[in-house]
N, C-alpha and C positions, 0 to 999 in steps of 0.2 A: 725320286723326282726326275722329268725329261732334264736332259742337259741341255743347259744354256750355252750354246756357241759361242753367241757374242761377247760371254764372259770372258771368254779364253782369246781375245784378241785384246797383243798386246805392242806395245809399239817397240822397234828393236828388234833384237835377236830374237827369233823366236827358243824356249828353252826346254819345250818338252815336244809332246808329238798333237798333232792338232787331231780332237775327236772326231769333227766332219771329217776330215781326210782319211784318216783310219777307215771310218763308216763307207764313205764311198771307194774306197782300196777292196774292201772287205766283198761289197755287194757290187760292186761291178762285174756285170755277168753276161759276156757278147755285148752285141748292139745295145742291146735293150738297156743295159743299165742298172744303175740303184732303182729307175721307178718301179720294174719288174716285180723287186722283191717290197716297194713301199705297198703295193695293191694290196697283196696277202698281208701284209704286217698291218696294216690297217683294219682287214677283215679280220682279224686274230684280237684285234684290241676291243672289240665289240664288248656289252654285256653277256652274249649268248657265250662265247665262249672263257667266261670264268672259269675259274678253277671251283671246282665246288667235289666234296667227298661226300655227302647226305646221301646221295644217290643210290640206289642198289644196281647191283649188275645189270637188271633187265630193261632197265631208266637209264644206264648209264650206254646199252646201248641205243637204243631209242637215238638218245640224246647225240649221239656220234652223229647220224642221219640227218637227225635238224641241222647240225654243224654242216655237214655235206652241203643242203639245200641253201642255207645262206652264203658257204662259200660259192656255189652253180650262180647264184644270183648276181656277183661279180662279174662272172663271166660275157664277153660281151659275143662270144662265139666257142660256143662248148668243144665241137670239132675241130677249129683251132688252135682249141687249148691241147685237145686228145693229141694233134699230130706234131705239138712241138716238146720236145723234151727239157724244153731248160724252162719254159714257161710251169711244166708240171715237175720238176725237182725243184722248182722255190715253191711250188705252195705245198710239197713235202718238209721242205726247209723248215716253213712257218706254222703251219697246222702243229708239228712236231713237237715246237713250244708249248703248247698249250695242251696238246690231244692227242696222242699216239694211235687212238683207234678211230680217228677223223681220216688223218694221215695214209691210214692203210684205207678201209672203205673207199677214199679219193680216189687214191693209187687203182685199187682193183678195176675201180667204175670206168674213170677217164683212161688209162693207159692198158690195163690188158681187156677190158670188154670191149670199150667203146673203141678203143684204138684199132683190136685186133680186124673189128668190123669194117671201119674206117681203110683198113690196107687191105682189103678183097676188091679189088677194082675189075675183076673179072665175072665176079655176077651181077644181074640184075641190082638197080639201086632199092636200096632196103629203107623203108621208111623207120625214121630212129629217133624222129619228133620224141618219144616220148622219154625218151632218154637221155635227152637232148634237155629235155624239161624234169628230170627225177621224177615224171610218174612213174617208172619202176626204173628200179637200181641195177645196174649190171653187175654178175660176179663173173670170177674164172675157176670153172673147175679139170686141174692135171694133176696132182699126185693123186695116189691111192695110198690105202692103209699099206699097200706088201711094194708100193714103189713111189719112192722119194726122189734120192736123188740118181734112182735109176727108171728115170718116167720113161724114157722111150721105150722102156716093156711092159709099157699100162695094158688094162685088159680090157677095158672096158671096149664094149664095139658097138660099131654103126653097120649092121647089115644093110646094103640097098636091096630094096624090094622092086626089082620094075614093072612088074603088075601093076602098082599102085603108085608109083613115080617116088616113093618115101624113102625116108628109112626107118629102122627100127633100131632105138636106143637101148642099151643091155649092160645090164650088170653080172656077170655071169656067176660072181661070189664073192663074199663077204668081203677078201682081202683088194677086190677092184671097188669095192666103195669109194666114192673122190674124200680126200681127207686133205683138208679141215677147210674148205671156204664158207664165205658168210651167208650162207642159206634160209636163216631162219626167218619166222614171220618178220621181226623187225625190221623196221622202215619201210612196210609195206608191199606191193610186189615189186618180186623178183625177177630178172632174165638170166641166162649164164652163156659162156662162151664153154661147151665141154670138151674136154680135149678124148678123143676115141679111135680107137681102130677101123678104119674103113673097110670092109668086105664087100667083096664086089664078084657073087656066085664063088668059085673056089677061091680065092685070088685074095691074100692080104695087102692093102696097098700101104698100108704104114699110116700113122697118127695123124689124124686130119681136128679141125676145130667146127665144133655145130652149134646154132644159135640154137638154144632151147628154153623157151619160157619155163618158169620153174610154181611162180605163184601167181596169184591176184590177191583182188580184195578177199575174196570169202576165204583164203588159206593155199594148201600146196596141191598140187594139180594131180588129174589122175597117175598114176604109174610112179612115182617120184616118192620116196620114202628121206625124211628128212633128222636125224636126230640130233640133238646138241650135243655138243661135248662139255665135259664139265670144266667151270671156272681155269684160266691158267693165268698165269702172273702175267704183268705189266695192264695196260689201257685194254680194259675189256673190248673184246669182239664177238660177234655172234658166230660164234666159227660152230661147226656139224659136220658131221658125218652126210654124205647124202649119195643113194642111189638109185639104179632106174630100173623098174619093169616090163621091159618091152613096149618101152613110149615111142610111140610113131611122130615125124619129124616130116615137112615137105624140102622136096631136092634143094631147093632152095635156103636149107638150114645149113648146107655144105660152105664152108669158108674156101674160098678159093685161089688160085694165084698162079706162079709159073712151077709150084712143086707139085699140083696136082689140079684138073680139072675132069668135072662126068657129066654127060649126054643125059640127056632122056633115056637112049638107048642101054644104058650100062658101058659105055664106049668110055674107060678110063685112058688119061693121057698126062706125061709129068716128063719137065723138062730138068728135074731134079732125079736123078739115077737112083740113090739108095734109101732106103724108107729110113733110118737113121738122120737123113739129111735133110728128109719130108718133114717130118718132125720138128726139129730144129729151123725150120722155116717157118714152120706155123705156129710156133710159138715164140717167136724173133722178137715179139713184144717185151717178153725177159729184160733183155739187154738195157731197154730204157726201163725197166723195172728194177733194176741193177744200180742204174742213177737215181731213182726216183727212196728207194733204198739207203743208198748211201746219204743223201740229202736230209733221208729225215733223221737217219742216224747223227747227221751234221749239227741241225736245227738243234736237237734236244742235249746235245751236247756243250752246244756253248750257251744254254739256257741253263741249265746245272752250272756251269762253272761260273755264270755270270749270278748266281744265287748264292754261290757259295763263297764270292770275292766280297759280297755284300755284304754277307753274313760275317765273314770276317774283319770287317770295322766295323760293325755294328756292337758287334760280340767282346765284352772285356773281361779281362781275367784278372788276378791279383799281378802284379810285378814284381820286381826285383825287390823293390822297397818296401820294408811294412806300410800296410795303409795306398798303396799305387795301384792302381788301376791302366792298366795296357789292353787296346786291339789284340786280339788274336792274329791278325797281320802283322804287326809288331815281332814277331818270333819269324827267323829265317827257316826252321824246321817245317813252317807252315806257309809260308807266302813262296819259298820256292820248288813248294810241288803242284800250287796254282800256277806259277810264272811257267815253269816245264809243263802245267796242261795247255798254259794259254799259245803256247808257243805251238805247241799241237794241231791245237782248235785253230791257227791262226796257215797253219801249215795242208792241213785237212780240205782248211777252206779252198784254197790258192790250187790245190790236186786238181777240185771235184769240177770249179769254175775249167781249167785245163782241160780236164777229160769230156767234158761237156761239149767243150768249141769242138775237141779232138773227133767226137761221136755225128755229132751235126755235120760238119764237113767234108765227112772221111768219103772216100769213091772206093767203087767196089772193088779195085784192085789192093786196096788195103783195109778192108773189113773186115778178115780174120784177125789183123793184128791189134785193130782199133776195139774189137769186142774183149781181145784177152787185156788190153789194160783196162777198160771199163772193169772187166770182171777184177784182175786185181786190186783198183781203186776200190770198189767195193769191197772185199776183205781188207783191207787195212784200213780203212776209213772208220768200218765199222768196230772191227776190234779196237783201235784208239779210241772210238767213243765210247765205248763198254770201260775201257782205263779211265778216262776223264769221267763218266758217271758217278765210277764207283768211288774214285777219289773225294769227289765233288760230298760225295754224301757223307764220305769220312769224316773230310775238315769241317761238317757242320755237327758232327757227335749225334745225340741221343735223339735230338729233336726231329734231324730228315729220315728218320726211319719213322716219322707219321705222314702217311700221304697227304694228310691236311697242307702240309708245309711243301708240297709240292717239287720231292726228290724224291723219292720212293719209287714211283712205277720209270724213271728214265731207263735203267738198266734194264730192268725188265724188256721195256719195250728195245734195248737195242741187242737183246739177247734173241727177239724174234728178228729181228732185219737179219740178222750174223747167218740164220737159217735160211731167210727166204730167200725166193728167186736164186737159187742155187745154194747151197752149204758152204759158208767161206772154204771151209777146208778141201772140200772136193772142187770147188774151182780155183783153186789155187792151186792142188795137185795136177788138172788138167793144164795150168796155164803152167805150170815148171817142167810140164812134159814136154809142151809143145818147144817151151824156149830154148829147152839143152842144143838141140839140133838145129831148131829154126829161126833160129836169130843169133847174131853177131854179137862175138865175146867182149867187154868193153875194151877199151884198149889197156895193151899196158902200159905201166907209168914210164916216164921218159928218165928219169931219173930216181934216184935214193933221195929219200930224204937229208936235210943234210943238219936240220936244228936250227936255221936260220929263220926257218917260216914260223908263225904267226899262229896259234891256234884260235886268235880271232881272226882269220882272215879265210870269210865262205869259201873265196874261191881252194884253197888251200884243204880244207875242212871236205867239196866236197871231191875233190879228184881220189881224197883217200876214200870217202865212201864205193868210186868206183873202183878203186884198186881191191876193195874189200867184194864188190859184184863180182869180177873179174875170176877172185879165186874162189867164191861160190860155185858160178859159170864152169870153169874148167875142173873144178870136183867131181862138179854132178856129170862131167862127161866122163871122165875117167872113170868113180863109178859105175856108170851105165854100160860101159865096158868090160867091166871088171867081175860084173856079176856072173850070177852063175841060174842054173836053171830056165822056167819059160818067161813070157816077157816082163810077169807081175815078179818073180824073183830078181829079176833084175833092176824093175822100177823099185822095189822094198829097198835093195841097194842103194840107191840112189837118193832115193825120195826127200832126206835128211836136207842133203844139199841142195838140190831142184826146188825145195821151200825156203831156204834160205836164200836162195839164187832170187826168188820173187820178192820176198820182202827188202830186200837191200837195195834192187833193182825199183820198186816203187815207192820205197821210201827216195832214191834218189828221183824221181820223180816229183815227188814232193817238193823237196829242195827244189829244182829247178821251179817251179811253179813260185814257190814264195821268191825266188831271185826277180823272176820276169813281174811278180806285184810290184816288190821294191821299184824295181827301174822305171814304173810310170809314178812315181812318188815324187813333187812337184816341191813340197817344203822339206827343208834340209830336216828342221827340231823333228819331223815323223819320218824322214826316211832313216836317220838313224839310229831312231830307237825301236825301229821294225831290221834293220841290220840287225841291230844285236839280238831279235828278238831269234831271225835265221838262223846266227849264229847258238844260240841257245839250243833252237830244237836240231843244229848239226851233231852238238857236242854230245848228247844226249844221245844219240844214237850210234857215235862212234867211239863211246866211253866202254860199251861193251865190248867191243872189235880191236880195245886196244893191244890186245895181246896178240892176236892173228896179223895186224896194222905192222905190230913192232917185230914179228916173223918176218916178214914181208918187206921190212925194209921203209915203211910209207911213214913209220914215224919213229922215234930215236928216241933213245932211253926216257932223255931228259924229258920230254913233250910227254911220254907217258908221265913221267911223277909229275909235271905239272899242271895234270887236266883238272883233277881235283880246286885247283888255287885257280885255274884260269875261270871255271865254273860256280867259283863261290863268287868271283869279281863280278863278272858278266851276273851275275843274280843280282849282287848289290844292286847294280849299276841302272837295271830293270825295277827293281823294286818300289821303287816310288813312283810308276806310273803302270801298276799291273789294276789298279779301277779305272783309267782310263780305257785302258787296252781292253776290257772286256766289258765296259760303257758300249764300246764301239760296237755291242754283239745287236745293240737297241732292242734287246730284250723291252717287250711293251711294256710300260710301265704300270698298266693300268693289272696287269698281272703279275707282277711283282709286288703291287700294294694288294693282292688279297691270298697274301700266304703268310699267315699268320707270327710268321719265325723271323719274316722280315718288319720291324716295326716302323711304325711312321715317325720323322722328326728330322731324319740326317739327311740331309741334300746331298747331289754327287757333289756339290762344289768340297761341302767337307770332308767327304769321304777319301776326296784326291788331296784336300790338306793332309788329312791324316795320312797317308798314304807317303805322302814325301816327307812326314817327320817321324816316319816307321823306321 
């Protein structure tokens, strides 16, 4: 049932946390606000986008496209939407809930077709009306079967021809096939943005982006061989294999910019020096593909876990007592590895809203820096929701392993984000390379610990996390030194640390994000039960560290034996308000009443009773 606000006004102290305020803490995102994300979540509550499994793969992609077309209808300026990035990480946010292969088709259409189109202000304007209106769908074709996450040695090429002002599109072997965009007839025709080698008479100029129509109505165009790939887990996609025969393109297909421009004449000119950096220019789209990513990782993460807090009062088991009947909630073994996912979900959130202003913002004298937190916000965001998924579908047992019930394909689908738009793991390796050397080690701490501190007290909680960056930081330098052989034996050396170095370093990012929610927290009864929640997801990350922490000096004996007892309290103490706290996720409700696992009868009002006499 929607929750009733007004129920929860009460006169006096207030004594828990207010669900509007959580909500709008939660969904405030820049300027724009909660209404940003109420657009999509209203477009998501529709009939069209039920949860329905009858469907077969080939329906079920179909059916993503419809989804598409009703979300484009929304929009009150398509290219608007393509050039802002926080407008198109909430409707990855929200699609997410409901459709993981909405989410992606979105993604591909508005931010790396449309977009990439949208950021060529150096050619001619390109009429895109039709795109603009989903008569055909835009994809993006860059990896190849023989290069992932080493695209910028793709094969595929664009000879120009200037006899004939063209160029000529080439597949020159099997392993430059583009692998895996959504090619196939479904949803009708197609455009693509392909990503290719530019030749220009002897001369490689490095990876440039071609508009190439791919279909129509009557199927796929000459020269253009298109094949599915077979079925893969999570929210189906039309994903294929697809290559090209020597398909002729007008000059005019060339994306353009300051990394590269061409004449009539064959006259190439690029104010970007190495074809590595060409590359990376013309595909910059990534980067908000990176958020757009992480967002939807976001979305379906706290729709699992908000399915799965339901299901645990809903759900009773036998009790203590012959004859008693208990929630599943009821039991601390189960409601505090929801509480440490919500604490996550709630932390994730607080990141992604950060790195978002941080992306929008940023000026070009610090866009290296601002791309490598994007990118690492993106590996950990999305690895914590692949935790929360799979958690999520544990605490529901036998039943969320039937898609009907509407857990089943989460993981799936955040196992493809973890992949896309770069490999968590290889940009994470990049971004601990870059960090050893080119960024400032945290500082260190001013003093020893001395036992007096608090281990509820964040700020306390998170100087030790930087204390724990610190000696990651100065490892992965010593390392890098230490090594031996050319520069990959020496990065192997390293490496350990340099990934450590990033996850501590953006886990405390984290932390800081959820600090800076807090502080706009207006009623006491929610701001401190979003404290403790901070402090939850500190403790939790620094229960592993305790042993390096107590090396180091940053925390004393005793503080270690008492993280256990500080972390059973701070559970209690959370526990009676973890269906509020993920209330707040406003999972639509109208898709929550057609997953069969959750039944109809129990209001949030008693779900949050049961919950404080858990």
């Amino acid at each position: 049932m929607p929750i009733n606000t007004s129920a929860h006004v009460q006169d006096g102290p207030w004594s828990g946390p207010r669900p509007v305020e959580l909500t709008g803490t939660l969904f405030r995102d820049g300027d724009a606000g909660p209404d940003l994300h109420a657009v999509w979540r209203k477009a998501v509550s529709t009939d069209l986008f039920r949860h329905r499994t009858e469907l077969s793969v080939e329906e079920r992609w179909q059916q993503s496209y419809d989804r598409l077309r009703a979300l484009n209808e929304e929009v009150p300026c398509v290219r608007d939407l393509a050039r802002d990035p926080r407008a198109l990480a909430a409707l990855h946010e929200w699609a997410s809930v409901v459709d993981g292969a909405t989410a992606t088709v979105a993604g591909i259409h508005y931010n790396l077709f449309l977009g990439s189109l949208l950021d060529d202000d150096v050619s001619p304007a390109r009429d895109l009306a039709r795109y603009d209106a989903l008569a055909a769908t835009g994809t993006f074709l860059c990896t190849e079967q023989a290069h992932g996450n080493d695209a910028a040695a793709l094969e595929t090429t664009a000879r120009y021809d200037p006899d004939r002002d063209e160029f000529v599109l080439h597949t020159p072997h099997e392993g430059a096939r583009k692998y895996m965009p959504n090619t196939s007839p479904a949803g009708g025709p197609k455009s693509a943005v392909v990503a290719a080698r530019l030749l220009v008479g002897d001369r490689d100029e490095g990876v440039f982006l071609f508009l190439t129509p791919l279909s129509d109505r009557r199927g796929t165009l000459p020269g253009i061989t298109v094949r599915t790939l077979p079925d893969r887990i999570g929210s189906p996609v039309d994903h294929c294999v697809t290559g090209f025969d020597h398909v002729r393109l007008p000059r005019t297909a060339l994306l353009q910019g300051e990394h590269g421009r061409l004449t009539a004449e064959g006259a190439f000119s690029s104010a970007v020096g190495s074809p590595r950096k060409r590359f990376l220019h013309a595909i910059r789209r990534v980067t908000v593909g990176k958020l757009c990513m992480s967002a939807s990782t976001l979305g379906g993460s706290r729709a699992a876990l908000a399915i799965a807090v339901r299901y645990a009062y809903l759900r009773h088991i036998s009790g203590p007592v012959a004859g008693e009947r208990v929630p599943l909630a009821a039991h601390r073994s189960h409601h505090a590895r929801l509480l440490a996912c919500t604490a996550t979900a709630y932390a994730m959130t607080f990141l992604h809203r950060t790195v978002t202003e941080r992306w929008i913002t940023h000026r070009p004298e610090n866009r290296d820096e601002t791309e490598r937190l994007v990118a690492m916000a993106k590996g950990w965001i999305t690895w914590q929701a692949r935790d929360i998924t799979v958690e999520s579908r544990e605490r529901c047992g036998a039943r969320a392993l039937f898609p009907v019930n509407g857990l089943a394909e989460f993981t799936a689908n955040v196992d493809g984000a973890i992949t896309a738009e770069g490999d968590n793991l290889a940009v994470w390796c990049k971004a601990g390379a870059e960090m050893i050397f080119g960024q400032t080690a945290a500082p260190e701490p001013e003093t020893a610990a001395t036992g007096r501190e608090s281990l509820t007290d964040p700020a306390f909680l998170r100087r030790a996390l930087a204390a724990a960056e610190r000696h990651w930081h100065l490892t992965a330098r010593r390392d890098v030194r230490g090594g031996t052989g050319d520069a990959l034996g020496r990065w192997n050396h390293a490496s350990a640390a340099a990934l450590a170095l990033v996850e501590t370093y953006t886990v405390g990012q984290a932390a800081d994000a959820f600090a800076a929610a807090c502080a706009r927290v207006a009623d006491p009864g929610t701001r401190a039960v979003l404290d403790d929640l901070r402090t939850l997801f500190l403790l939790d990350r620094l229960s592993p560290l305790s042993g390096l922490l107590l090396a180091g000096h940053t925390f004393t004996a005793e503080q270690v034996r008492s993280l256990p007892d500080t972390l059973r309290e701070l559970t209690a103490r959370l526990a009676p308000h973890l269906a509020t706290l993920t209330e707040a996720f406003e999972v639509p409700e109208e898709h929550l009443a057609s997953l069969p696992m959750l039944t109809s009868g129990t209001s949030s009002g008693a779900m949050r009773d049961r919950a404080r006499t858990a």
